[in-house]
MARVEXLUM-96003 format. One line per 5 residues: number of its first residue (from 1); their letters; for each residue x, z, y of C-alpha. Coordinates in pm, 1 decimal, padded with zeros to 6 digits, always signed. Each point is the difference from the previous one (the first is absolute). Example, Ala and Ser with C-alpha at 12.3 -4.5 7.8 and 13.67 -1.06 7.14 Angstrom:
! residues 2
1) as) +01230.0 +00780.0 -00450.0  +00137.0 -00066.0 +00344.0;
! end
This chain:
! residues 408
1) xxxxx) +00000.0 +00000.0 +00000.0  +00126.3 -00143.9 +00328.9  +00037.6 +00245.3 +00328.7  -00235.9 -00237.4 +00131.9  -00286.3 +00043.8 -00245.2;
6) xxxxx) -00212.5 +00253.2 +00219.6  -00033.1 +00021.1 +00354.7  -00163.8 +00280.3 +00206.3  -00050.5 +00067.7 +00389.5  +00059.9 +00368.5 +00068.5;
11) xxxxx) -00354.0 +00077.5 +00022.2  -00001.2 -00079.8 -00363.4  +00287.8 +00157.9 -00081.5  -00086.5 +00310.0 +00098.8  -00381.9 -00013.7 -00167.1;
16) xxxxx) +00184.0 -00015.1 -00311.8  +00219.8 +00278.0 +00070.3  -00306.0 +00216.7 +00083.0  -00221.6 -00162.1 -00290.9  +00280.1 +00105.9 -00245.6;
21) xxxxx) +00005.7 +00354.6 +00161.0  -00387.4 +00008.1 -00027.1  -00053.2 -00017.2 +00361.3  -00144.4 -00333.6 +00081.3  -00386.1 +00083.7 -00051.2;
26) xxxxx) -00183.7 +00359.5 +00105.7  +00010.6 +00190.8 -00331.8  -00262.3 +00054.9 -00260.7  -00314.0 +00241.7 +00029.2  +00058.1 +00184.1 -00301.5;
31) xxxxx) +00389.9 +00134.0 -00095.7  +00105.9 +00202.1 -00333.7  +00260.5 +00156.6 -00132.6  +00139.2 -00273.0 -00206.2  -00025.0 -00228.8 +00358.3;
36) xxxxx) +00266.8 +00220.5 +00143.0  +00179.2 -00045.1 -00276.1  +00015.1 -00381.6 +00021.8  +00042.7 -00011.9 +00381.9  +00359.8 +00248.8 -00078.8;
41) xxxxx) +00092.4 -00237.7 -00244.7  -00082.4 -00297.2 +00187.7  +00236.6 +00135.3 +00300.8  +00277.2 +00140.8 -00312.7  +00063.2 +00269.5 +00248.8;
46) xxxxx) -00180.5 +00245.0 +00222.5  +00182.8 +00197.8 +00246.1  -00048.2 +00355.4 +00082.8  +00001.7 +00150.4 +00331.4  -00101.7 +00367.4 +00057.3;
51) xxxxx) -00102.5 -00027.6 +00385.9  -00371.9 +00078.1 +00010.1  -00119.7 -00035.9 +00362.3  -00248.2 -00239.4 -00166.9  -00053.9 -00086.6 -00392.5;
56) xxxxx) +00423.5 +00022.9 -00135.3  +00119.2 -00318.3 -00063.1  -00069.7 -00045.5 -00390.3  -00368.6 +00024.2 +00022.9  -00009.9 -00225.5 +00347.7;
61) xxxxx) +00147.3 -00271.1 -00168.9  -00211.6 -00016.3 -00252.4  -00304.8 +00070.2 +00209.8  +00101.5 -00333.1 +00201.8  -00039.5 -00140.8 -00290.2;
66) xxxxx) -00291.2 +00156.9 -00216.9  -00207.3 +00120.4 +00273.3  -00171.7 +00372.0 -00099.5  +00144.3 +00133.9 -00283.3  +00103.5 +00368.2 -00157.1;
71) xxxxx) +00321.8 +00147.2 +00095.3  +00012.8 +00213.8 -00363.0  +00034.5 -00347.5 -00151.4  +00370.7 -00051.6 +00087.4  +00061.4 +00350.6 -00101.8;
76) xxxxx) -00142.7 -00067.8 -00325.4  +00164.1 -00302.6 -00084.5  +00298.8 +00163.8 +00059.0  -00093.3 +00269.4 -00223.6  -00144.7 -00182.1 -00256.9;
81) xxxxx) +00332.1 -00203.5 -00044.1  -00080.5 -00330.9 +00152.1  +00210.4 +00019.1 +00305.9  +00329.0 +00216.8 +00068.3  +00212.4 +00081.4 +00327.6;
86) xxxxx) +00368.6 -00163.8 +00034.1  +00206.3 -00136.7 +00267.3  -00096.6 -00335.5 +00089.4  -00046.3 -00168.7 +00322.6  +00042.5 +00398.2 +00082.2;
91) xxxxx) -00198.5 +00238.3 -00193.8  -00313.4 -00142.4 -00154.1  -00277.2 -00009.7 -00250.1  +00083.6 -00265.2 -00306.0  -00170.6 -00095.1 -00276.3;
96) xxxxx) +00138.0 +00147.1 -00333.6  +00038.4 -00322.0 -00143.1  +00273.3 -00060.6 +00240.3  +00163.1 +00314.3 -00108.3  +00278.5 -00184.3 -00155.6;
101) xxxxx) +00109.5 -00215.6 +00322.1  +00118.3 +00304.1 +00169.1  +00145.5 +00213.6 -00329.0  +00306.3 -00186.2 +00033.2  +00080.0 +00178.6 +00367.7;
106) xxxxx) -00084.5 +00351.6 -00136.8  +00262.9 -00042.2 -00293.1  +00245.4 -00084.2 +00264.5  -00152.5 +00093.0 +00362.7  +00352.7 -00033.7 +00194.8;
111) xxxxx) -00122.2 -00320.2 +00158.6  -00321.2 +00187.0 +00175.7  +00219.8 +00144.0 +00249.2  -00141.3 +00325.3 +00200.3  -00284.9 +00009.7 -00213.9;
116) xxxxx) +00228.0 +00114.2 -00320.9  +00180.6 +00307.6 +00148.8  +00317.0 -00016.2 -00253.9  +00154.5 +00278.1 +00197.8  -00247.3 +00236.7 -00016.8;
121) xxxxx) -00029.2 -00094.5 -00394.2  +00373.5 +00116.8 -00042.1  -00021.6 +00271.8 +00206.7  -00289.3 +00168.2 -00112.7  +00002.5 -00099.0 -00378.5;
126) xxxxx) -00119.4 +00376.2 -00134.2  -00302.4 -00024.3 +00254.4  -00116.4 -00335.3 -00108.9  -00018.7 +00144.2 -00342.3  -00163.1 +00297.8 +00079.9;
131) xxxxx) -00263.5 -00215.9 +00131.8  +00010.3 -00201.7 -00264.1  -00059.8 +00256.6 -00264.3  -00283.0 +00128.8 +00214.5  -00190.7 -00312.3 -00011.7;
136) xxxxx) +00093.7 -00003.0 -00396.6  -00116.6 +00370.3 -00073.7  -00303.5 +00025.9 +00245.6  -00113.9 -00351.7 +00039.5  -00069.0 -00275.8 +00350.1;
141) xxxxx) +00109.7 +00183.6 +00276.2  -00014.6 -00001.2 +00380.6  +00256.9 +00048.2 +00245.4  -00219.4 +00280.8 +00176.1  +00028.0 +00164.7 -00355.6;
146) xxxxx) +00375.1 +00082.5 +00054.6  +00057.2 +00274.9 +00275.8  +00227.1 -00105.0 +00291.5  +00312.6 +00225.7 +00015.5  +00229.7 -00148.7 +00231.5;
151) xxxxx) -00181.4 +00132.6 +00328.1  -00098.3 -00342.4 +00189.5  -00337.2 -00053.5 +00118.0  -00035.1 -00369.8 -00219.5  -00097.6 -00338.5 +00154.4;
156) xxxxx) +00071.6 -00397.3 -00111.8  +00338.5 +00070.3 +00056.4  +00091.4 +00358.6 -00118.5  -00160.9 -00052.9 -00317.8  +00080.2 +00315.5 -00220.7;
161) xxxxx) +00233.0 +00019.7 -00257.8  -00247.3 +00009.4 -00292.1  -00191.1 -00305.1 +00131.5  +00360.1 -00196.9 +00046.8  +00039.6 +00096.7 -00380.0;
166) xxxxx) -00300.2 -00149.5 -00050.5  -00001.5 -00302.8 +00187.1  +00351.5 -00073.7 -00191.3  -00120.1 +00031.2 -00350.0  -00323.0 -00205.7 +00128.1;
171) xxxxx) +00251.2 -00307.0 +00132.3  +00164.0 +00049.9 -00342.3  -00312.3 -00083.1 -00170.4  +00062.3 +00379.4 -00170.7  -00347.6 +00086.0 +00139.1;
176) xxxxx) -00289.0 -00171.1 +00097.1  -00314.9 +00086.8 +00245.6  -00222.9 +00062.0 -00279.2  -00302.4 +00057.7 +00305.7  -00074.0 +00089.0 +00326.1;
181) xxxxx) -00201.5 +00254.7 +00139.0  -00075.4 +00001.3 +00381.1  +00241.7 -00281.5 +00023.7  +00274.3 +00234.2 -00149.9  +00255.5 -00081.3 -00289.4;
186) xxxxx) -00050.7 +00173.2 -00306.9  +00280.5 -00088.9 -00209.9  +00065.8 -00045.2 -00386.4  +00224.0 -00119.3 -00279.8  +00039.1 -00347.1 -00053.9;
191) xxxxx) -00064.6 +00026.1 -00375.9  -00312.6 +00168.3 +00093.3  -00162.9 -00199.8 +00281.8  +00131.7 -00353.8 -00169.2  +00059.9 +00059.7 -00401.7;
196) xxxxx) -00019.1 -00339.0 -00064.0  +00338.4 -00127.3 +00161.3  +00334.5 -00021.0 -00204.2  +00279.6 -00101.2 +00155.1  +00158.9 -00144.7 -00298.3;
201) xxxxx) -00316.1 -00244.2 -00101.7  -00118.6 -00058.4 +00386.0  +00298.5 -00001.1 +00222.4  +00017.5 -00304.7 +00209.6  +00310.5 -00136.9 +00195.7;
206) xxxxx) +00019.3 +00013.5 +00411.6  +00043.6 -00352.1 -00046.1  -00317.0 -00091.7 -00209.3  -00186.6 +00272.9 +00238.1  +00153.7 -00140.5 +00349.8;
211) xxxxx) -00144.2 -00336.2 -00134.3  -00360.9 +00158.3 -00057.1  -00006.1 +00170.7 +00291.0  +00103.4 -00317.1 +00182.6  -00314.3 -00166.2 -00122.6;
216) xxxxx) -00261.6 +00307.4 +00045.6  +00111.1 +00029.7 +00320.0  -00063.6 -00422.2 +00101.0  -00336.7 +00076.1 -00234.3  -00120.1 +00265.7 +00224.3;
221) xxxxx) +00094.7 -00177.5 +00318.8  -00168.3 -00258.2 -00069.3  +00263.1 -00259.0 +00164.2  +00335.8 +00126.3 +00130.7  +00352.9 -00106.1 +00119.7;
226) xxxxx) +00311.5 +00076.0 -00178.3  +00112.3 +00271.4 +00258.4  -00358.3 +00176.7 -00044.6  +00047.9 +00049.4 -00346.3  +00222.5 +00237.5 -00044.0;
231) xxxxx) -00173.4 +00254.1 +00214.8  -00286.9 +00043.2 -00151.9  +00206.9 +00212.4 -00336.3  +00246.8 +00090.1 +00278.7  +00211.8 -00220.8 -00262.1;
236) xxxxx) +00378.0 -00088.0 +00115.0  +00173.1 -00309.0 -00033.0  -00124.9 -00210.8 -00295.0  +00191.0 -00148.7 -00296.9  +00085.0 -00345.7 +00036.1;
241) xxxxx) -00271.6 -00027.3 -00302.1  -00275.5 +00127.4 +00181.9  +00082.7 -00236.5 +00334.6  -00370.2 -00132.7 +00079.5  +00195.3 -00364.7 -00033.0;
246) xxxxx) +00080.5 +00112.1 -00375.8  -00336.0 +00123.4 -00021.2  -00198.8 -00340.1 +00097.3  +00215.3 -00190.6 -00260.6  -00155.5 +00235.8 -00216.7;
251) xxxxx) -00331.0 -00024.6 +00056.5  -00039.8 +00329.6 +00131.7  -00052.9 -00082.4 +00323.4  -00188.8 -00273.7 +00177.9  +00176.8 -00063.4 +00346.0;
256) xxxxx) -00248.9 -00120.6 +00339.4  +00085.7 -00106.2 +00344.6  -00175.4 +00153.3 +00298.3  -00058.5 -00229.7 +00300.3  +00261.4 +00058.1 +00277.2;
261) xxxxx) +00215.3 +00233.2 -00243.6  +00347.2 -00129.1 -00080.0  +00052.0 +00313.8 -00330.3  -00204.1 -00114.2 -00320.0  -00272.7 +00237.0 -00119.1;
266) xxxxx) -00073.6 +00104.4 -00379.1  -00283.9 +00088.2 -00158.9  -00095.1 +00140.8 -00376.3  -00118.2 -00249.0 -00260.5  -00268.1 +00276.8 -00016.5;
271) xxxxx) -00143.5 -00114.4 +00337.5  +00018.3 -00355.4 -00050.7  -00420.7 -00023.5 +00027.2  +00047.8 +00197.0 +00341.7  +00274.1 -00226.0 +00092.9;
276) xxxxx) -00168.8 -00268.5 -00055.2  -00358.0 +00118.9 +00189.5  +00272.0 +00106.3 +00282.4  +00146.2 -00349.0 +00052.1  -00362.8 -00146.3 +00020.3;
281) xxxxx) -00066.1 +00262.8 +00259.0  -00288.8 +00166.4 -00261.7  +00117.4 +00349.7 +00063.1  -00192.6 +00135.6 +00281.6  +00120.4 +00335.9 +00145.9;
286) xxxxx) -00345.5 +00222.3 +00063.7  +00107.4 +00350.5 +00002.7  +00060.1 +00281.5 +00287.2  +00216.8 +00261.7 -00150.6  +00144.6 +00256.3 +00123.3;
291) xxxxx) +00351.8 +00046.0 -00197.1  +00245.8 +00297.6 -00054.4  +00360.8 -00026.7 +00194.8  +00145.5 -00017.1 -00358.3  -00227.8 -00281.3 -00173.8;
296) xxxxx) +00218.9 -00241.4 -00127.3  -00152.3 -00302.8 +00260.0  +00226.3 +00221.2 +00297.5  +00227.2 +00211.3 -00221.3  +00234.2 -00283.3 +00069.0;
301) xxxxx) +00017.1 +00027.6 +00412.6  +00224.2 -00298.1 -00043.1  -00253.4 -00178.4 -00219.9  -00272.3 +00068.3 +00236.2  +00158.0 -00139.5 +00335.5;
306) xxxxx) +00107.5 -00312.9 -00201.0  -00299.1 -00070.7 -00156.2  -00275.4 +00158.9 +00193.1  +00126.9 +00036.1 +00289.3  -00036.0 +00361.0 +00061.5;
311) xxxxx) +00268.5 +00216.9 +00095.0  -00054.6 +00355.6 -00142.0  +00142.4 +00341.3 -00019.0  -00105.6 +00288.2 -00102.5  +00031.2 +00284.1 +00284.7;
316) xxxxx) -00016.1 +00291.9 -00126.9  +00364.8 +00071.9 -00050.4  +00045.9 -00113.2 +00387.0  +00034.3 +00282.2 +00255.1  -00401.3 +00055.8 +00173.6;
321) xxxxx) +00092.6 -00183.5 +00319.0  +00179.7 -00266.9 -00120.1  -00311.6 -00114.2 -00152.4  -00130.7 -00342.3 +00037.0  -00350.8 +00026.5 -00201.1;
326) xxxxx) -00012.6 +00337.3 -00169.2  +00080.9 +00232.0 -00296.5  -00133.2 -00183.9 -00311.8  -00134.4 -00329.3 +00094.8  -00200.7 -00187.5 -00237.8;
331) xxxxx) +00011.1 -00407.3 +00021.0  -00313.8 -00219.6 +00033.2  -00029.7 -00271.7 -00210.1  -00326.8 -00254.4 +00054.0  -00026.4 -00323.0 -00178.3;
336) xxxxx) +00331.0 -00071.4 -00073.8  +00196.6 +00163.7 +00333.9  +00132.8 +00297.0 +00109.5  -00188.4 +00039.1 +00319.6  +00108.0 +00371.5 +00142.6;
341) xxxxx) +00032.6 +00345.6 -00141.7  -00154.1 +00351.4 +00029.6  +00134.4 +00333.3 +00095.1  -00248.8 +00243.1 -00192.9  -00087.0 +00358.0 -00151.7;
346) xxxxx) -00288.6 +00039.1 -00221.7  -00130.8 +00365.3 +00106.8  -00148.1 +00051.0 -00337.7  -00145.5 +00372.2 +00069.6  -00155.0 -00088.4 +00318.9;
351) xxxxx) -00141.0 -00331.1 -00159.1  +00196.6 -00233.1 +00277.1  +00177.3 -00301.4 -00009.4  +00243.7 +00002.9 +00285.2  +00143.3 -00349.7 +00121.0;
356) xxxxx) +00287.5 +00112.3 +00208.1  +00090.0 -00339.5 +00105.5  -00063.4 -00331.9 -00097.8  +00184.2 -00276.1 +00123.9  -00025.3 -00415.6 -00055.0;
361) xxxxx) +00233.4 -00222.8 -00043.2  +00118.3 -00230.3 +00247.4  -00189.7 -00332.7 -00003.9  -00282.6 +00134.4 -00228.2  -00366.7 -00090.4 +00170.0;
366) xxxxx) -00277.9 +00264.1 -00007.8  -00265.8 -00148.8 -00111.6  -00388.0 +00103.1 -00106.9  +00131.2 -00078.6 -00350.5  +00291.7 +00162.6 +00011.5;
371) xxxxx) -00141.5 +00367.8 +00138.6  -00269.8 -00030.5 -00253.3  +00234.5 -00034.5 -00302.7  +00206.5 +00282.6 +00181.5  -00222.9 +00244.6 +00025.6;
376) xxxxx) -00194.3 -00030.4 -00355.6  +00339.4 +00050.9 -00110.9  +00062.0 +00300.6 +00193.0  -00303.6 +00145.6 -00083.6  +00025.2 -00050.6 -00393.4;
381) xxxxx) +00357.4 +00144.1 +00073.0  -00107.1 +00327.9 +00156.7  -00286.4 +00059.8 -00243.9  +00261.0 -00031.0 -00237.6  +00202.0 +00295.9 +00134.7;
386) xxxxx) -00396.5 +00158.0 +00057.6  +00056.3 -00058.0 +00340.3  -00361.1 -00069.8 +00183.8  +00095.3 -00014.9 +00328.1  +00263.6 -00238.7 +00146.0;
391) xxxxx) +00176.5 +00044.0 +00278.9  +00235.8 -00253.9 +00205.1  +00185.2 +00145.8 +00251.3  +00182.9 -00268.0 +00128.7  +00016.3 -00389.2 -00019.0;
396) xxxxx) +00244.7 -00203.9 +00084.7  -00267.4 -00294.7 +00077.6  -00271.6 +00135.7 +00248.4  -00213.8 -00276.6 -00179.0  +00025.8 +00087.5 -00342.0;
401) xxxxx) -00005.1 +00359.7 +00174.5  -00376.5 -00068.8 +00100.1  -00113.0 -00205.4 -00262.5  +00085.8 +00239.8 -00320.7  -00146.4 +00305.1 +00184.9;
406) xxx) -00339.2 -00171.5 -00112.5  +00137.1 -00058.8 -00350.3  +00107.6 +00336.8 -00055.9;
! end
């Protein structure tokens, strides 16, 4: 297959990108538990985030794309075995099946950098087995179950010995998050929370994994550029085997130009029917979402100025008055753009829905359409977070301003 075989304009480029992330159409009436199954598997990866100003990341992603659905459902898929916690893009949900892409960096973890403390390993080898034997003798653990003795008061970044013990032998793949309970680790042995793996029957090679990964992540993308692949595995530099060129002459990948783009694109043999509906411009984007700072459309700030168009950063790490648009801003997606992004706070107790700032993009029209779509969303967001009142404090388009006040 020729690199001329498929042709796409950007617009439908990027419907297939959100098609293949299930974002294209509003989502369905009814979801299950099974559906937010598929939707994790669908993305291979689903980063968590424990910021909870609104709905933590996790369960915002998937409510972008599911619509209503029960928070205890990701909780028990995790506990029922379907999905377990490793470092991926960063820290994320995966489904088990996948298990065996990422054993290879627990058996040797040197390459993860600062998220495999080797120091602290050495250094504190009899209090990594002490913890160890706990979890052996009295079963899945928490970190609140060990008492802090060192005297410091805690936080991200003075985590306490006991939980730096633990987050070792869970980057190891010695333990395992065997369930969560009010978004808390509880941790367990590996032979216990996945009895079914054996290294010595199921133990792949980085190389054969590197190359799946490769392929899951141009699957889930939908369509993607060689320098967007690697990102979404936080993979380095791949083997000259795994080289999208290689790849092609394989089979494995189905290359497409994008009017005005000089860089080939790829896309899975898997959404060759999408492909092709996408090159006769029969994938209409209908949905208004509003999506988590960590889905993977924006994870990828360089991804999203290159192919959206939307320069993004999340602000909460920035210093108060060196912000441009707030703490946690969420972006706006409607029928196939990024059109602005929201500063909110979902005042759960009070039953509020705070909108702390919302600002368009430049160029994007308000239109009757547009503020319609806007503000069912909003309001199927906030009754989400059982939120029944709305409130926009400020807009950075006077117009919109006025004309959502009606909608919500």
């Amino acid at each position: 297959m020729s690199a001329t075989d498929f042709h796409l304009t950007l617009s439908s480029a990027r419907a297939l990108h959100l098609a293949a992330q299930g974002l294209l159409q509003p989502p369905p009436r009814k979801t299950g538990k099974d559906d937010v199954l598929a939707c994790i598997r669908n993305m291979s990866a689903l980063q968590i985030d424990t910021i909870n100003v609104v709905a933590r990341s996790p369960y915002l992603v998937l409510w972008s794309r599911l619509g209503h659905f029960e928070h205890a459902w990701l909780n028990e898929l995790l506990e029922e075995g379907h999905l377990f916690e490793y470092w991926s893009h960063e820290a994320c949900f995966l489904p088990i099946e996948d298990y065996g892409l990422y054993r290879h960096q627990m058996v040797s973890p040197q390459g993860l950098g600062w998220k495999y403390n080797h120091k602290w390993l050495q250094e504190n080898t009899a209090q990594v087995e002490t913890i160890r034997q706990h979890i052996r003798e009295n079963g899945a653990s928490r970190s609140a179950d060990f008492e802090r003795t060192d005297g410091k008061s805690g936080g991200w970044w003075e985590w306490k010995p006991e939980k730096r013990s633990l987050e070792v032998l869970f980057t190891t793949g010695e333990v395992m998050v065997a369930k969560r309970h009010n978004f808390q680790r509880i941790y367990d042995l590996r032979e216990r929370v996945h009895p079914k793996w054996n290294d010595k029957k199921h133990l792949r090679t980085p190389l054969e994994c590197e190359r799946t990964q490769i392929l899951q992540a141009v699957r889930a993308l939908g369509i993607c550029k060689a320098s967007w692949m690697a990102d979404y595995f936080r993979m380095g530099k791949f083997d000259a085997k795994n080289q999208p060129v290689q790849l092609v002459k394989e089979g494995l990948l189905i290359p497409v130009q994008i009017a005005n783009q000089e860089q080939l694109f790829y896309v899975h043999p898997a959404r060759l029917d999408a492909l092709q509906l996408a090159q006769d411009n029969q994938l209409k984007a209908t949905a208004t979402r509003i999506l988590s700072p960590f889905d993977p459309v924006v994870w990828d700030r360089k991804r999203a100025i290159e192919f959206f168009d939307f320069d993004y950063k999340l602000e909460c790490y920035t210093p108060a008055p060196k912000r441009r648009y707030g703490y946690f801003t969420l972006p706006i997606l409607r029928r196939g753009a990024l059109i602005g992004r929201m500063d909110a706070k979902a005042h759960r107790k009070d039953g509020m829905f705070e909108i702390k700032a919302l600002h368009l993009e430049s160029g994007v029209r308000v239109s009757k359409a547009m503020t319609t779509d806007l503000g069912k969303t909003l309001r199927e967001f906030a009754a989400w977070h059982e939120c029944t009142d709305i409130q926009l404090q400020h807009c950075s388009s006077p117009e919109l301003g006025q004309l959502l006040a009606t909608e919500i």
